[in-house]
C-alpha positions as CSV (number, residue, x, y, z in Angstrom):
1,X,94.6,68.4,79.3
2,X,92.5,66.8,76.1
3,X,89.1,68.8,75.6
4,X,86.6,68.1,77.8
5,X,84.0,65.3,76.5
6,X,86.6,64.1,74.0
7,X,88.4,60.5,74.8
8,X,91.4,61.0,77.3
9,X,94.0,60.9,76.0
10,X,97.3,58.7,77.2
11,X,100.6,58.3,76.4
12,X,102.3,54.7,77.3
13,X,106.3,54.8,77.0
14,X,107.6,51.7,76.2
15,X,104.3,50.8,74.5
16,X,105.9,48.7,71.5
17,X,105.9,45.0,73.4
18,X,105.2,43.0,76.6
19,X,103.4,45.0,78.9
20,X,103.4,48.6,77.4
21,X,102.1,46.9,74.4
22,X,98.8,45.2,76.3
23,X,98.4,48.3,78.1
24,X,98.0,50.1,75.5
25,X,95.8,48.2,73.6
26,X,93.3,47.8,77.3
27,X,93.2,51.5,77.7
28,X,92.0,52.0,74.2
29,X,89.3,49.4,74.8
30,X,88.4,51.4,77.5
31,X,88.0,54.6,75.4
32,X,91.2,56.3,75.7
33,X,93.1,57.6,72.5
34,X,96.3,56.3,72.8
35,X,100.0,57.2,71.6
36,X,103.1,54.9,72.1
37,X,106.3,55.6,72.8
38,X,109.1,53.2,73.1
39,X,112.5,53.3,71.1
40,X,113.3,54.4,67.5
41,X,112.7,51.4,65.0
42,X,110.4,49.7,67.1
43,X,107.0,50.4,65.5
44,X,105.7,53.0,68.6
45,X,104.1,56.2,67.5
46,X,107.0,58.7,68.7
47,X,110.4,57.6,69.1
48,X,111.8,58.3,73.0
49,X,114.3,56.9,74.6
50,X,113.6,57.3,78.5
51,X,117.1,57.8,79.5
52,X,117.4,60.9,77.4
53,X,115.6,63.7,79.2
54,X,115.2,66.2,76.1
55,X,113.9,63.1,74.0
56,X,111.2,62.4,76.9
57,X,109.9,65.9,76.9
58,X,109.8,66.0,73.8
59,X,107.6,63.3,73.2
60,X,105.7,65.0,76.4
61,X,105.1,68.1,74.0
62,X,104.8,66.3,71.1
63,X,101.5,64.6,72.3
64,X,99.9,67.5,73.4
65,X,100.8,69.9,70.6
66,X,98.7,67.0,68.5
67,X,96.0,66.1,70.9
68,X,95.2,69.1,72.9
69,X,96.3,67.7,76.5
70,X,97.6,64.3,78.4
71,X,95.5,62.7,80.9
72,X,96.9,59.1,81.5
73,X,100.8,58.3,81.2
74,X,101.9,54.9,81.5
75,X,105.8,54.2,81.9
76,X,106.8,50.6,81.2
77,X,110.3,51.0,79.8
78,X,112.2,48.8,81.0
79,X,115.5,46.3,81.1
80,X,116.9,43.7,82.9
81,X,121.0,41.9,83.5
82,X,122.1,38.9,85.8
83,X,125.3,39.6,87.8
84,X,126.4,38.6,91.0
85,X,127.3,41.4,93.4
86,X,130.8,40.3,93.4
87,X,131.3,40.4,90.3
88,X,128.7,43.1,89.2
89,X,129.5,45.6,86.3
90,X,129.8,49.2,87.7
91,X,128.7,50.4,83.8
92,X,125.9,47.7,83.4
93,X,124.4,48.5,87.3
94,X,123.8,51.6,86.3
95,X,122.5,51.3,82.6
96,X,119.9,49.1,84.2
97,X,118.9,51.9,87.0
98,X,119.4,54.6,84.4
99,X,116.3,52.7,82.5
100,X,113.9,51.6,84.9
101,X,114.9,54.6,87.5
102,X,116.0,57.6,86.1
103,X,113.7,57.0,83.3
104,X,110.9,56.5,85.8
105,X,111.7,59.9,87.2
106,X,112.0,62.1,83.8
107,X,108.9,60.4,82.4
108,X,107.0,61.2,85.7
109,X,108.6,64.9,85.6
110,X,107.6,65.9,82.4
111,X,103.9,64.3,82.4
112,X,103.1,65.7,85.8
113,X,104.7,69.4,84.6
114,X,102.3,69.2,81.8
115,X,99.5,68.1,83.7
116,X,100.1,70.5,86.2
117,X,100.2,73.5,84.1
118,X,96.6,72.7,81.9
119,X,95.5,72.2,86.1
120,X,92.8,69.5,85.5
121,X,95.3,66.6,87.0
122,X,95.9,63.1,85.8
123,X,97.4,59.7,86.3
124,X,100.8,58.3,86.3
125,X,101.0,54.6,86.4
126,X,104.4,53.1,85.9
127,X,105.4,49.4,85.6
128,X,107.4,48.4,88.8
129,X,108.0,44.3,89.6
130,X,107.5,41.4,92.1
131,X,111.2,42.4,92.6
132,X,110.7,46.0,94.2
133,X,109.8,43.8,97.6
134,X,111.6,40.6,96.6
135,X,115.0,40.0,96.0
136,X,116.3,37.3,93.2
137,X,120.1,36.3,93.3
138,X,122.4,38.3,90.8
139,X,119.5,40.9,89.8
140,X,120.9,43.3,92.3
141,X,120.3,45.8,89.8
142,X,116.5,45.1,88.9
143,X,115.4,44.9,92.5
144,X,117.3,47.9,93.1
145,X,115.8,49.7,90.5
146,X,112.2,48.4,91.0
147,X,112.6,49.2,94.7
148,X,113.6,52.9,93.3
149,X,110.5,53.2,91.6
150,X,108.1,52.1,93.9
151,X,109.3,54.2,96.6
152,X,109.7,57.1,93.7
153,X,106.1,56.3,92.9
154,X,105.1,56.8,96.6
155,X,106.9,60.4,96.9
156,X,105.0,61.4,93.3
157,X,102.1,60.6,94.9
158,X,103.0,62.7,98.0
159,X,104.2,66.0,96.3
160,X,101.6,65.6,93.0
161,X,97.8,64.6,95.0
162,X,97.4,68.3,95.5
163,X,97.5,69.2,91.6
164,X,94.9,66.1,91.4
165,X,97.4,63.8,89.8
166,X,97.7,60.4,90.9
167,X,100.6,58.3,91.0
168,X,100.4,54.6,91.0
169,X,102.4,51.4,90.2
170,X,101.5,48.0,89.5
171,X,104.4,45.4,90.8
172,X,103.8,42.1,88.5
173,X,105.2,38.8,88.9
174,X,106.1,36.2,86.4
175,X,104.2,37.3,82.7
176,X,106.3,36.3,79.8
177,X,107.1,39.0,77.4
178,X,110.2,40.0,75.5
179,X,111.9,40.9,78.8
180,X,111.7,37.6,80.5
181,X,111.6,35.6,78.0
182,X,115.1,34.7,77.9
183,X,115.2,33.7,81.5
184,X,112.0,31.4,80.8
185,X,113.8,29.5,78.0
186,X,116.8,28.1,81.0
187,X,115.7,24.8,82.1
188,X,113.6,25.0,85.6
189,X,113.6,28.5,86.0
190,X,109.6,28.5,84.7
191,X,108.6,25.4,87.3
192,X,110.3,27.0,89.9
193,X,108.6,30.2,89.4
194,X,105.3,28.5,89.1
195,X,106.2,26.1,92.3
196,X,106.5,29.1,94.3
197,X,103.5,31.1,93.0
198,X,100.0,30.1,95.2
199,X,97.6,30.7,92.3
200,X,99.9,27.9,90.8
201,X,100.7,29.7,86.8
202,X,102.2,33.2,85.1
203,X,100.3,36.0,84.9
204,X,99.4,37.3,81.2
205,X,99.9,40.7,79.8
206,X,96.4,41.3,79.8
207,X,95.7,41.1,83.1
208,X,98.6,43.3,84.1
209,X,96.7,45.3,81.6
210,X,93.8,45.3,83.2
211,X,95.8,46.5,86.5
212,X,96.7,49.3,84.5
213,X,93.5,50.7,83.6
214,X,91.9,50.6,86.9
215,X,95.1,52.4,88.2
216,X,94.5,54.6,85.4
217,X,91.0,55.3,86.3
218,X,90.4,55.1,89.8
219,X,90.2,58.4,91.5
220,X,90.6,58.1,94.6
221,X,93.6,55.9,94.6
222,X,97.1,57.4,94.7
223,X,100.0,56.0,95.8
224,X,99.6,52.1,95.3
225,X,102.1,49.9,94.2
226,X,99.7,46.9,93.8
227,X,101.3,43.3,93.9
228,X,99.6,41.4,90.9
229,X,101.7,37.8,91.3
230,X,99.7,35.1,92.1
231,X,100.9,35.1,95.8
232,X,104.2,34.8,94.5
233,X,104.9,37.2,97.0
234,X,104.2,35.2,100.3
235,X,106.8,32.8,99.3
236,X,110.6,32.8,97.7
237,X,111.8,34.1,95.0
238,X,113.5,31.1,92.1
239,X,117.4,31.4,92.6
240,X,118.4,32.1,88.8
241,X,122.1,32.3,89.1
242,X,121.6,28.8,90.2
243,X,119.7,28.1,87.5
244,X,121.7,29.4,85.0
245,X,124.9,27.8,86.2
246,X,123.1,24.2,85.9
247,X,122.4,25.0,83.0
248,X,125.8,26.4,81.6
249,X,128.2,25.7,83.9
């Protein structure tokens, strides 16, 4: 881990847009030194692609050979496809889980080895979605995916609380970012959203931000995947393969 008295020091994968990128601009308001890590050519600190598990440790040991230790890790890589079951591609299913799973997992191996080792714990907080409880129609593989890593984050935070590191997750609803943006440019799929979401508008980066920070920082909290959606939870999810053949055909 960093040196004690010195500024923690976190690593946020997926940190170059959207939510990685607001995350890592609240935890270095909030005194944390702060390396990104999202995909070469994208303007992040170290290049790592989160499906490649040499490339993931290696930004891992890159961080700490510079900085002296890793005390936060924030995973927010992440990608998204619209198929119907029916019709779902076997190749494109699993480029989707191998991304917001499998990354999930390497990212959460290698940070917790590292933080186990210098034996002064840590905090794992990893961007799940409103879709790890609620299903959409044709984003079988995002909901199975987000589902993955909220139950993945729960067992971290199982086998990792003794070695004082705590895992946590932060489920958001609709924020617009690079990710969703596409979706948000089909005609009704924003008012739908909205119409079904209590608090009656999107979130904002930010404030998943802010999510991510306490997660980061409260320590006696492991194991939470917090619902940050408005309430969009306690109602139904928009139907955006309805949507999109509206507006398509």
């Amino acid at each position: 881990m960093s040196t004690p008295g010195a500024a923690p020091v976190a690593l946020v994968v997926g940190g170059a847009s959207g939510l990685g990128a607001a995350s890592a601009a609240a935890l270095g308001a909030a005194g944390h030194h702060v390396v990104t890590g999202d995909l070469a050519g994208t303007g992040a600190d170290l290049a790592v692609d989160v499906t490649d598990e040499d490339a993931v440790a290696a930004a891992v040991d890159a961080v700490v050979a510079e900085h002296g230790g890793l005390d936060v890790v924030v995973n927010s890589a992440g990608v998204s496809t619209l198929m119907r079951v029916v019709d779902h591609d076997a190749s494109e299913f699993r480029r989707v889980l191998d991304v917001n799973l499998t990354g999930g997992l390497l990212v959460l191996k290698h940070a917790a080895r590292v933080m186990t080792a210098a034996g002064r714990g840590g905090a794992v907080v990893s961007i799940a979605s409103l879709n790890a409880r609620q299903p959409g129609t044709g984003m079988a593989a995002y909901c199975s995916a987000k589902a993955g890593l909220a139950m993945l984050t729960q067992v971290a935070a199982l086998e990792l609380g003794p070695s004082g590191i705590r895992v946590n997750a932060v489920s958001p609803g609709l924020v617009v970012t690079p990710l969703t943006a596409p979706a948000m440019d089909i005609a009704g799929v924003r008012d739908d959203y909205v119409e079904n979401t209590p608090l009656g508008r999107a979130g904002t980066p930010e404030e998943v931000a802010e999510a991510v920070v306490y997660l980061a920082t409260a320590r006696w909290l492991t194991g939470e995947v917090l619902d940050l959606n408005g309430g969009a939870h306690l109602q139904r999810y928009p139907d955006l393969v309805g949507h999109v053949t509206r507006a398509f055909g």
